[in-house]
N, C-alpha and C positions, 0 to 999 in steps of 0.2 A: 594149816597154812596161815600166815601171818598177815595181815591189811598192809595192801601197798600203800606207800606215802600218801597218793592222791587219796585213797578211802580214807587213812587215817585224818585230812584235813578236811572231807565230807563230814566223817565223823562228826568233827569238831566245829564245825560251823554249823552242824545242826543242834548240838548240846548247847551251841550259844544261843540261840535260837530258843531254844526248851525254858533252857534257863531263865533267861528276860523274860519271854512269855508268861512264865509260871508264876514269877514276880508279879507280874502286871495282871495277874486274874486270869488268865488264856490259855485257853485249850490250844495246843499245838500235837496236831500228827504228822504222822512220816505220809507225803506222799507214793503212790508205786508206780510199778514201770509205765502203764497208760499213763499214770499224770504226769510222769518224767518228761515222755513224747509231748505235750504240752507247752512244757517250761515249768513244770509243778515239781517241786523237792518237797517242800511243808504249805500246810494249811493251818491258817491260825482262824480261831472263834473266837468272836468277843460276847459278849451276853451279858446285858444290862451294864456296861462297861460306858456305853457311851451318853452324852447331854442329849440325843436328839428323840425331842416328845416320843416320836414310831419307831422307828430305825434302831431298834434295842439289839439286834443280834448282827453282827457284821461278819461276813468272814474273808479272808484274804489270799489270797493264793502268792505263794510264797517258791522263788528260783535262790537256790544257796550255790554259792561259789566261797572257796576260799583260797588264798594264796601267799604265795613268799615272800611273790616279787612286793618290791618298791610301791607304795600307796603314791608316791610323788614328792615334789621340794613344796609346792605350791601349799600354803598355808588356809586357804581358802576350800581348798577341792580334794579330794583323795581319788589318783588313775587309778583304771581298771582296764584291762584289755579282753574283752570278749571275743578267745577265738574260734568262733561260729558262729559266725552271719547269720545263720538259719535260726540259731538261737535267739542271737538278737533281734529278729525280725518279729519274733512270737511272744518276746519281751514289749517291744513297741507297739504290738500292735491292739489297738482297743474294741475287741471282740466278745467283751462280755462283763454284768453288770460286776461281776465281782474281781477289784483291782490285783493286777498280778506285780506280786514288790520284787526285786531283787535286793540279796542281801551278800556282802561281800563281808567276809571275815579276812582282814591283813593277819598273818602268822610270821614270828621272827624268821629269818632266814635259816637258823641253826634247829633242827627237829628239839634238840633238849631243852630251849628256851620256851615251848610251848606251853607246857602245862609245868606248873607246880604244885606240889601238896604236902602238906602233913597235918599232923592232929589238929593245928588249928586253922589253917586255912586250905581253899583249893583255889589256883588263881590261875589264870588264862591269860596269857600274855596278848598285849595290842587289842586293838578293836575288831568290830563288826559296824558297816554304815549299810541304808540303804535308801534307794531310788526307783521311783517307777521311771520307768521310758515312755512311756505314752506321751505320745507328739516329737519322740527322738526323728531325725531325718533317717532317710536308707540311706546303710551305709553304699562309700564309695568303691569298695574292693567286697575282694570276695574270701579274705581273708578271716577277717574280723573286725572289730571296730572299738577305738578306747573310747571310755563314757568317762566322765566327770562328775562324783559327789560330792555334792557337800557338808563340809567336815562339822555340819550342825545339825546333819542328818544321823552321829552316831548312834545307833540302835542300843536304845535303855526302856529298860520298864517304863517311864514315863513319856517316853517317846511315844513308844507302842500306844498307848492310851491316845495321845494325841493322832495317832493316824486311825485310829479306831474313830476318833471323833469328825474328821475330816473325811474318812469315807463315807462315813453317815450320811454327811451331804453334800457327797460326790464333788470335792474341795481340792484332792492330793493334788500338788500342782507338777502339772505336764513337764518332760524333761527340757531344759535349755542348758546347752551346751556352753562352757567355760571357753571353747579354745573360739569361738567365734571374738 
């Protein structure tokens, strides 16, 4: 039986995930269904990756979302619509020492535009950003709720290192919302 759309774009928002990571020195696993129930998709390891004298192994708990729709016009922000409150809730909420990131991979709208390959390159169309939620407001419905990244948050290897170095000393800065 063949991966419905939606596995096919977990898929692929966890291969971005691998990928970066593996660039960037870091161990990345799959989370499982307990960590799912969480907000856990990946776990990333840093090890001896970061500046801070003690704080040499960091690890991050990692929620993958990816999607079709529209990142937005806003040139500042990339939207996201989380629809599951419940989810969001366990995104925002700051419950433990190790920071849990959300990672959105935008995918062309058209499934063929996704992925390319041949002998010499393999390329993944659009981005991957991400954001912690911690200090997001509850939301107002029971729907779901859009968040706002920003679009300086794209997730690269050198990124990665930098939020390795900012966990170290518990720095990632809290979410603040665009539409305010």
């Amino acid at each position: 039986m063949a991966l419905t759309i939606n596995n096919i774009e977990a898929e692929l928002s966890y291969a971005y995930l691998h990928a970066v990571a593996s660039k960037a020195g870091m161990s990345c696993k799959p989370g499982d269904r307990h960590d799912d129930g969480h907000g856990v998709d990946a776990e990333l390891n840093y090890r001896n990756v970061t500046s801070h004298p003690f704080h040499k192994h960091i690890q991050l708990n990692i929620q993958l979302k990816a999607t079709t729709g529209s990142s937005g016009k806003d040139e500042g922000h990339a939207r996201y619509f989380i629809d599951d409150t419940k989810r969001y809730d366990k995104l925002r909420r700051e419950d433990s020492d190790i920071y849990k990131i959300l990672v959105v991979l935008f995918l062309p709208r058209e499934s063929n535009d996704w992925l390319g390959c041949d002998e010499d390159e393999l390329i993944m169309k659009h981005a991957a950003y991400w954001i912690c939620l911690y200090g997001a407001e509850q939301s107002g419905n029971d729907s779901g709720q859009t968040i706002y990244i920003p679009r300086s948050h794209l997730l690269t290897p050198d990124e990665l290192i930098r939020i390795a170095n900012l966990a170290a000393v518990k720095k990632i800065p809290n979410y603040v919302s665009s539409a305010k």
